[in-house]
Every structure is written in C-alpha cells, then in structure tokens.
N, C-alpha and C positions, 0 to 999 in steps of 0.2 A: 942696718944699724939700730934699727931700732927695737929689734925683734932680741938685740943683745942688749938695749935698754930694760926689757920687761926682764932678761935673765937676771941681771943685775939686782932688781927689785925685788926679784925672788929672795935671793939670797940673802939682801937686805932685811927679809921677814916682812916686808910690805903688805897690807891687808889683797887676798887670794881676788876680793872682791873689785877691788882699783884696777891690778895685775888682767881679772878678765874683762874688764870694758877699755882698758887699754887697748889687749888684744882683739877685742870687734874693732875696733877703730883702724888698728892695721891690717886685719881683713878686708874692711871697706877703703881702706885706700889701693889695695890689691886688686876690689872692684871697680873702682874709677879708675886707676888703670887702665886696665882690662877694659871697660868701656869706650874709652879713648880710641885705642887700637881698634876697635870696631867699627866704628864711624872711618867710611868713607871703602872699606872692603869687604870683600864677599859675606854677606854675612845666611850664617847658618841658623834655621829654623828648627826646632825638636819640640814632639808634644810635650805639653805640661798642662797642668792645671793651675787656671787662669787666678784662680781664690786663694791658693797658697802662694801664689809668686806675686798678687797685691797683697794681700795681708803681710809677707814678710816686710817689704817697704814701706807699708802703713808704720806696722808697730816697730820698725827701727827707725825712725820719726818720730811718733807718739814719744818714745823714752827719752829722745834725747829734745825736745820741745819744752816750752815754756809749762808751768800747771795751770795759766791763765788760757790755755787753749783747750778747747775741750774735744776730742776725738772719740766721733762714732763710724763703726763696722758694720754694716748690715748684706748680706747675701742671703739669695734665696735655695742656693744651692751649695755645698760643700765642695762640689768637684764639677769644673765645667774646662773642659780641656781644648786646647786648643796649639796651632804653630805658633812660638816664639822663642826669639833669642831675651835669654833671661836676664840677662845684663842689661842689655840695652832698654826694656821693657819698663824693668824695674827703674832706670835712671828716669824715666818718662813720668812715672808714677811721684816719684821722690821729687821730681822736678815743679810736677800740678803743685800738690801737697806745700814745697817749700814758698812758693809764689801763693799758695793762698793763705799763709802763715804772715808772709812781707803784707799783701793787701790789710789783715786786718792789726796789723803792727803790732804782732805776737800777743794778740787777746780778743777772745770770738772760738766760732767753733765750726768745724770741721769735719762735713760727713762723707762718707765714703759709699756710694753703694754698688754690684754688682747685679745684675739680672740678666737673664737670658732670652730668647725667643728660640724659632724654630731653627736658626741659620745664622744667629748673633750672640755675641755678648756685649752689650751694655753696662759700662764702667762709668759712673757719677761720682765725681767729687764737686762737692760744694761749699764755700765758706761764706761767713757773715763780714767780710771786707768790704773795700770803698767800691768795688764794682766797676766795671767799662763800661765806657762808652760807646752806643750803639754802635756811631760811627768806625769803631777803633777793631770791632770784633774780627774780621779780618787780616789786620794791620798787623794785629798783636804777634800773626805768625810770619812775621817778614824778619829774613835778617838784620840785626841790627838795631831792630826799633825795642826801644825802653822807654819807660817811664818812672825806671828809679835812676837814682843820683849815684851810683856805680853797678857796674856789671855792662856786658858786651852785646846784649839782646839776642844773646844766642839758645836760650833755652828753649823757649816753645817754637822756635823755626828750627831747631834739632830732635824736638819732640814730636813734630809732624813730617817731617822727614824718617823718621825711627817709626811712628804707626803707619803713617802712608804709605811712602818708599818701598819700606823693609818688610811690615806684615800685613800690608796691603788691606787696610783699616781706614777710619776716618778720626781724626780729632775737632773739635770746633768747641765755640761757647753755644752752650744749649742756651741759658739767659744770664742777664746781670741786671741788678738796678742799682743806681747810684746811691750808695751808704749802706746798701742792703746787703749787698751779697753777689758772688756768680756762681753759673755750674756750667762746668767741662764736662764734654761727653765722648767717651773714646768707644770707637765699636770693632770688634775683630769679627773675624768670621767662626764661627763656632764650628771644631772640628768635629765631623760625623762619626756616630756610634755604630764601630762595624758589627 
C-alpha cells in the first residue's frame, strides 16, 4: 500500500526528492522484514566485503541522524572480505550505532573503525555517551536486560547471537568509562585470499 502511496505522489507532482527517501524507507522496511525471518532459521553465509556492507549501515544512519552527532569512517583497507549474511550483519551494525546514538542522548560523536590482521577483522565503534558500568559489561548482552525506559532488551542479546551463533565472531565492550564514552568490538574471521 504504500508503494501506491509514492505512485500517488508522483503523480501529485510531489518534489522527486521526498518521493526517493520515501522509497529507501520502504526498502528498509523490506530489510527489517527480511531480517526478522532470519533470526532463528538456517541462515546463509556469502562472501562480501566487510567495508562496504558497514559503510552502507554507517551512512544510512549518519542521514537520517541528528546534525548534533558527529560521524566518523576510518578503514585501513577498501576491501576485506569475508562470510556474512548481509542483512543480518548490517541490522548488528545499525543496532551498535543506534544505542550509541540513545547513550549520548542524540549529541556526541561517533567513530567507526575497521582494521584487519592476519586472520581478523576488527570492527570499533565508539561513542562519547554515558558509558557502562563495569559490572554491567557482560550483562548488557543478556536477554531482556535494558536500561532505557522502553524497548524489550533484545538488541545486543540478538546482536551477539547474529555475530556469535551465525558468523562465528565475537562481540563484547572493548571499554567504557562513565560520562565518557564506550567501544564495541566485533571480530569476524577474515576470509583467506585464494
């Protein structure tokens, strides 16, 4: 219905520009979809390249985010390929990103970075948020557990399940200090160059 909504707008003479951030919008609810259905069934791994499937998540966050947030990109490499299902991956990524958006109550900033090793990749996001508590750093990925005043505590216990489980990774808090900041650190296995 809604995809006869945008028709409608067309034809309306509605500016081309509204018309196409409408339709990412119904794209990504195509993806959250599509997501949903994935969690909890067989899921499928395909190589990709690890820099353009965070970057695409970065920067469709970065656009639709506050201008009181500041977003940085940094990789060392252009193309570091590895197994993942892209949906799911990316709802991981989208998911850091919007939790460390909440922690610094949509004003602060927000780095991203990727690195590699011989057998890794090293994914750091970091913000300037209220930070966790030492105690909590485990906890955080339990189901259920929140610390905001709505939502079901299911993100980062779905988000460690999706790197764990599925692409057989690790997620954790690299560190956090109170008022300052934390950084999440996801590591995949870096697919070998035949």
């Amino acid at each position: 219905s809604l995809l006869g909504w945008v028709e409608i707008l067309r034809l309306e003479n509605v500016d081309e520009n509204t018309i196409s951030e409408i339709e990412k919008d119904i794209d990504r609810l195509n993806v959250i979809a599509d997501r949903f259905s994935k969690i909890g069934s067989k899921t499928v791994l395909k190589s990709y390249n690890v820099v353009e499937a965070t970057k695409n998540s970065f920067y469709y966050l970065e656009s639709r985010s506050s201008k009181q947030v500041e977003f940085t990109f940094k990789t060392a490499s252009l193309e570091i390929f590895t197994q993942l299902n892209l949906q799911l991956y990316g709802w991981v990524i989208e998911n850091l990103i919007k939790n460390a958006i909440d922690a610094m109550e949509g004003k602060g900033k927000i780095s991203l970075s990727i690195e590699e090793t011989d057998k890794e990749i090293l994914i750091k996001i970091t913000d300037t948020g209220k930070g966790i508590p030492k105690n909590l750093h485990q906890k955080i990925f339990s189901p259920g557990f929140t610390t905001k005043k709505r939502g079901w505590g299911l993100g980062l216990s779905l988000a460690k399940r999706i790197i764990e489980d599925y692409h057989h990774g690790k997620i954790s808090v690299l560190k956090s200090e109170i008022n300052k900041g934390t950084s999440f650190l996801v590591s995949l296995k870096k697919q070998p160059i035949n």
